[in-house]
N, CA, C and O atoms as a DFTB+ gen file, in Angstrom:
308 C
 N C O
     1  1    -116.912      73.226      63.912
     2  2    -118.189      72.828      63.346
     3  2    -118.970      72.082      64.425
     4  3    -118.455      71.268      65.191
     5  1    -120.145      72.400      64.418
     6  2    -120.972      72.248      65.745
     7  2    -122.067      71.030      64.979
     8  3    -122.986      70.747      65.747
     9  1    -122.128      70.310      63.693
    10  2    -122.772      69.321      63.355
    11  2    -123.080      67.984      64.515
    12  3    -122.137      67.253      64.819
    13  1    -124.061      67.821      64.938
    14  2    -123.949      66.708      65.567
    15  2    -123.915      65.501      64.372
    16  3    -124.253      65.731      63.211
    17  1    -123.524      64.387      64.774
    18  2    -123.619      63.442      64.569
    19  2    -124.509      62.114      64.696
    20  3    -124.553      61.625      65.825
    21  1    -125.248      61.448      63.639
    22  2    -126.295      60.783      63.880
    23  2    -125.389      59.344      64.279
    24  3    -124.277      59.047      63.844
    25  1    -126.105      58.688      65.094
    26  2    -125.388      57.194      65.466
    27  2    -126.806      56.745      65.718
    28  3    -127.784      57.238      66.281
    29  1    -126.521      55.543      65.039
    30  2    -127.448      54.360      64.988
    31  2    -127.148      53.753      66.598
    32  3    -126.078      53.285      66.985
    33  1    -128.572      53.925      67.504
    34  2    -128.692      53.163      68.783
    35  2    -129.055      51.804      68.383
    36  3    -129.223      50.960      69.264
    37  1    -129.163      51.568      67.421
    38  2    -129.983      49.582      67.172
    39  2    -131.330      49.739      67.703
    40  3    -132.229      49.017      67.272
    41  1    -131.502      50.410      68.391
    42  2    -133.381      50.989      68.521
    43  2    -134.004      51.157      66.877
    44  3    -133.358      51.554      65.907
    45  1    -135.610      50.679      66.901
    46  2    -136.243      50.765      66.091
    47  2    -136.411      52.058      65.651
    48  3    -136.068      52.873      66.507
    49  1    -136.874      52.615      64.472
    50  2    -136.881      54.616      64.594
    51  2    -138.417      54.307      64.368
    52  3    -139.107      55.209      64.845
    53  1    -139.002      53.502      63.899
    54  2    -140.451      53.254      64.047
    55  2    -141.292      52.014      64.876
    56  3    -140.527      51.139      65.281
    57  1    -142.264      51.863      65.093
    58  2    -143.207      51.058      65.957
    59  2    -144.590      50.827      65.515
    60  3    -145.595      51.356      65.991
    61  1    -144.527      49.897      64.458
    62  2    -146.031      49.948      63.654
    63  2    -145.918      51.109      62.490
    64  3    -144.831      51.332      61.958
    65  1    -146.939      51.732      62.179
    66  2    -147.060      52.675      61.247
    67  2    -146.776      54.060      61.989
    68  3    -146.751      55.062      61.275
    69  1    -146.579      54.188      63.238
    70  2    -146.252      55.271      64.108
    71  2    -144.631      55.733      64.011
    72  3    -143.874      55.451      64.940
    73  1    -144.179      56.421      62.888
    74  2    -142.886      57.449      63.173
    75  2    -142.261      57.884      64.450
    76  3    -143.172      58.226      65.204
    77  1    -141.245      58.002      64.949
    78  2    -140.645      58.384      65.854
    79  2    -139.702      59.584      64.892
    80  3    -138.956      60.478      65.292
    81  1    -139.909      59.364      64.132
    82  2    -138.516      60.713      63.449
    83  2    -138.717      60.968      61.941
    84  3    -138.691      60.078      61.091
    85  1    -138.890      62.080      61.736
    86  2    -139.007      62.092      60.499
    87  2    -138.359      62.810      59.528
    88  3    -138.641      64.007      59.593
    89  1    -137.547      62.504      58.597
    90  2    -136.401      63.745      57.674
    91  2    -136.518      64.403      57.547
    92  3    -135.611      65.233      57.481
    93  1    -137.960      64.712      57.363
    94  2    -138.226      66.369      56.605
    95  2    -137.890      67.300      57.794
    96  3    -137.402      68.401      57.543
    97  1    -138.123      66.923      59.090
    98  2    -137.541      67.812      60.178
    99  2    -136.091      68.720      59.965
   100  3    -135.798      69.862      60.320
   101  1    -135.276      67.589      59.164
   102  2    -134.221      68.668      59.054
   103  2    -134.452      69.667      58.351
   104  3    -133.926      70.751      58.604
   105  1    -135.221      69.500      57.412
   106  2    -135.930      70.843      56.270
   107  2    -136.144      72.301      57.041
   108  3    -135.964      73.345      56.414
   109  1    -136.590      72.309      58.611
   110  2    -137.321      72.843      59.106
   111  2    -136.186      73.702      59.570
   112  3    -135.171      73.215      60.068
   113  1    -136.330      74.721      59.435
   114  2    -135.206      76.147      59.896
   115  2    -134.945      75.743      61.246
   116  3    -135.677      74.899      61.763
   117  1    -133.613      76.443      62.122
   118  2    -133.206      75.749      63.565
   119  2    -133.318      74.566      63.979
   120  3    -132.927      74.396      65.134
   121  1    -133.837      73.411      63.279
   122  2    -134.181      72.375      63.476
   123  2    -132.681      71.394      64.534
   124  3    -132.773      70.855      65.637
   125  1    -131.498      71.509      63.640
   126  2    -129.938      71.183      64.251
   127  2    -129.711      72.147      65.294
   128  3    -129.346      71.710      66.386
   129  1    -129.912      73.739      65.100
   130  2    -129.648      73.930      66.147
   131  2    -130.344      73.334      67.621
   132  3    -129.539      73.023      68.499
   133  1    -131.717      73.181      67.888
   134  2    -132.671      72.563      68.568
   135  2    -131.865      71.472      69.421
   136  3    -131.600      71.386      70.620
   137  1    -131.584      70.671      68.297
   138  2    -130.867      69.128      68.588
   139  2    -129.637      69.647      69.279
   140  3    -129.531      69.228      70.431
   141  1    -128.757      70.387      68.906
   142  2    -127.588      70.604      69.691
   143  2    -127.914      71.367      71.048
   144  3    -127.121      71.248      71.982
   145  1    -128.713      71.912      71.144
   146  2    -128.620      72.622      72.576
   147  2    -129.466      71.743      73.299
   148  3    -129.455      72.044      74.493
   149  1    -130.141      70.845      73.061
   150  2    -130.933      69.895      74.189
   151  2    -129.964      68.871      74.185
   152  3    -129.659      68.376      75.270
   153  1    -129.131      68.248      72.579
   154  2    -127.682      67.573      73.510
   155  2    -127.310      67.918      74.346
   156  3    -127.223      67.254      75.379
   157  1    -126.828      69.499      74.164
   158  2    -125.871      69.752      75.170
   159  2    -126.077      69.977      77.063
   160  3    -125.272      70.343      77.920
   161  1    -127.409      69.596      77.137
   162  2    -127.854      70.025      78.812
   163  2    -127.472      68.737      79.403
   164  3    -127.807      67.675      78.879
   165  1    -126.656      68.816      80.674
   166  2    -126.287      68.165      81.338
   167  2    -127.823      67.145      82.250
   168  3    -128.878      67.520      82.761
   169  1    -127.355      66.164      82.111
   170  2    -128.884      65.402      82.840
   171  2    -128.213      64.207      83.628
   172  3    -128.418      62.995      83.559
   173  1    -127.478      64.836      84.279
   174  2    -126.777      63.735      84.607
   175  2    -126.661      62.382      84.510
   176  3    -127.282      61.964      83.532
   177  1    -125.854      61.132      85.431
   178  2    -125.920      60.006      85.430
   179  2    -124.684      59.896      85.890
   180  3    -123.890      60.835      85.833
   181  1    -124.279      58.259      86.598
   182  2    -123.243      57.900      87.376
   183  2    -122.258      57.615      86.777
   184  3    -121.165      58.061      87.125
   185  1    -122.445      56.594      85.462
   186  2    -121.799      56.597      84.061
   187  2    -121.955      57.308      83.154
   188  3    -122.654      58.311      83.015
   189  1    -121.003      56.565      82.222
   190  2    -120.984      57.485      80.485
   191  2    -122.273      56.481      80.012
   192  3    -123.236      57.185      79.711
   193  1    -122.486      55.385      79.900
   194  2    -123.892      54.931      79.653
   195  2    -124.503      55.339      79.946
   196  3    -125.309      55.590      79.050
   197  1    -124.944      55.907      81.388
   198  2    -125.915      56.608      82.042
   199  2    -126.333      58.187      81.271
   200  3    -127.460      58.533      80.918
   201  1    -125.401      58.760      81.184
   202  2    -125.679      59.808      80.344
   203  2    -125.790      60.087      79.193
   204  3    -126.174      61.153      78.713
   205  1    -125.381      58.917      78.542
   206  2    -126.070      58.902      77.022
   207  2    -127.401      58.109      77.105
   208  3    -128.221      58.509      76.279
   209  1    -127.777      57.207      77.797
   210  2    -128.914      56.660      78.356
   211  2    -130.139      58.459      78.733
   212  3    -131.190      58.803      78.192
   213  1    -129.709      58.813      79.311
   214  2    -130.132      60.185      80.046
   215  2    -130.764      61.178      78.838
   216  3    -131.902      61.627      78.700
   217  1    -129.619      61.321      78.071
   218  2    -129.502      62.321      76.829
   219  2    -130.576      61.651      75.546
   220  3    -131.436      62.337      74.993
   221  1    -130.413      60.732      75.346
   222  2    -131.190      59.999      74.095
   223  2    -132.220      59.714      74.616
   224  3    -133.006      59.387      73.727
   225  1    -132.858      59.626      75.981
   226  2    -134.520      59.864      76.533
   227  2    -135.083      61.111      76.405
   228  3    -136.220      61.397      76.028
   229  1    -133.982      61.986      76.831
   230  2    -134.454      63.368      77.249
   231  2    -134.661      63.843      75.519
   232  3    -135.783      64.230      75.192
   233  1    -133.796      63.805      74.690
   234  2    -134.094      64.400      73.254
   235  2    -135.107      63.367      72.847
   236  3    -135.964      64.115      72.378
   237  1    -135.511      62.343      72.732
   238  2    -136.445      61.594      72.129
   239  2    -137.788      62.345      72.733
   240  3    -138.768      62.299      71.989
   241  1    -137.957      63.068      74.060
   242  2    -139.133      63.586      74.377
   243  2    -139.325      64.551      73.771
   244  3    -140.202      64.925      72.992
   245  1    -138.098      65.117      74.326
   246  2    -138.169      67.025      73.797
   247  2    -138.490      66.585      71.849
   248  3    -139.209      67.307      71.158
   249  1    -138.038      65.763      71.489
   250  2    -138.475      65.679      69.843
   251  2    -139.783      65.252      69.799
   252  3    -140.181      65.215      68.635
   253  1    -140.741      64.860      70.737
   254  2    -142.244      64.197      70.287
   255  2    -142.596      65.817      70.756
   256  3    -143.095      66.600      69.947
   257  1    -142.402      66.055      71.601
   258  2    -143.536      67.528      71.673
   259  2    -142.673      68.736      70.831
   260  3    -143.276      69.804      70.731
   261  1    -141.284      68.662      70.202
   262  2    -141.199      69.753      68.898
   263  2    -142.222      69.154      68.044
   264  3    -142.991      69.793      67.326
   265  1    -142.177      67.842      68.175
   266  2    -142.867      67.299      66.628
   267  2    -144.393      67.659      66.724
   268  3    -144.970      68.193      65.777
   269  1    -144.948      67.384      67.759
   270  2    -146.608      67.697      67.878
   271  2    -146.865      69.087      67.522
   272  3    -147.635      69.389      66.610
   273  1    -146.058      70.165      68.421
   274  2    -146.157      71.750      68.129
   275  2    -145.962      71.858      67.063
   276  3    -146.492      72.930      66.772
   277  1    -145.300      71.238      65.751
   278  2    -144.547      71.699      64.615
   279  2    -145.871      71.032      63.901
   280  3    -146.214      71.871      63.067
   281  1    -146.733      69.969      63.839
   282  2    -147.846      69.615      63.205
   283  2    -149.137      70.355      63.493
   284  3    -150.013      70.423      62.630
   285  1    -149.290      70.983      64.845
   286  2    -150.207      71.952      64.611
   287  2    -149.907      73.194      64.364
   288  3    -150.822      73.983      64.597
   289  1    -148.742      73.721      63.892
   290  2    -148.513      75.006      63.420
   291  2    -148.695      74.739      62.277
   292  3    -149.054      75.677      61.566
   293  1    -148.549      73.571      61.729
   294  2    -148.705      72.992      60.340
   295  2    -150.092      73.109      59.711
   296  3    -150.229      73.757      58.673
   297  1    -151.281      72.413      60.392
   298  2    -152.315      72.695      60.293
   299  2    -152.745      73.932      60.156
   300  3    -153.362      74.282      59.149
   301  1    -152.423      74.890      61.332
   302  2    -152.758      76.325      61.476
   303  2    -152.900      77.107      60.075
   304  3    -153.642      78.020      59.712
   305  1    -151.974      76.437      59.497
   306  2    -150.791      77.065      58.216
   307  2    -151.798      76.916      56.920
   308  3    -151.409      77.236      55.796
């Protein structure tokens, strides 16, 4: 089973009235798969901090621009 697993970083998931993540995403067809294959790209780092440091930047981006593309297909819609 290829489920990732959510873990609480102690990071805020919001900043003011501005969302960083939102549930209904999982609603959204391929949505897990998405998440697992941008886990899985190597981005290096010197440590194991470093690369989960690495990994939880790199998906927090790649998730603001799924999320922007996925609100104007929304609109489109």
């Amino acid at each position: 089973d290829h489920t990732p697993l959510l873990v609480n970083s102690g990071e805020a998931t919001h900043v003011g009235n501005r969302n960083n993540f939102e549930l209904g995403w999982f609603e959204r067809e391929g949505f897990l798969d998405l998440v697992v294959a941008e886990w899985a790209k190597e981005l290096g780092g010197i440590s194991n901090i470093d690369r989960w440091q690495n990994k939880i930047r790199h998906l927090r981006q790649f998730l603001r621009g799924w999320a922007k593309n996925q609100s104007g297909l929304y609109k489109v819609e």
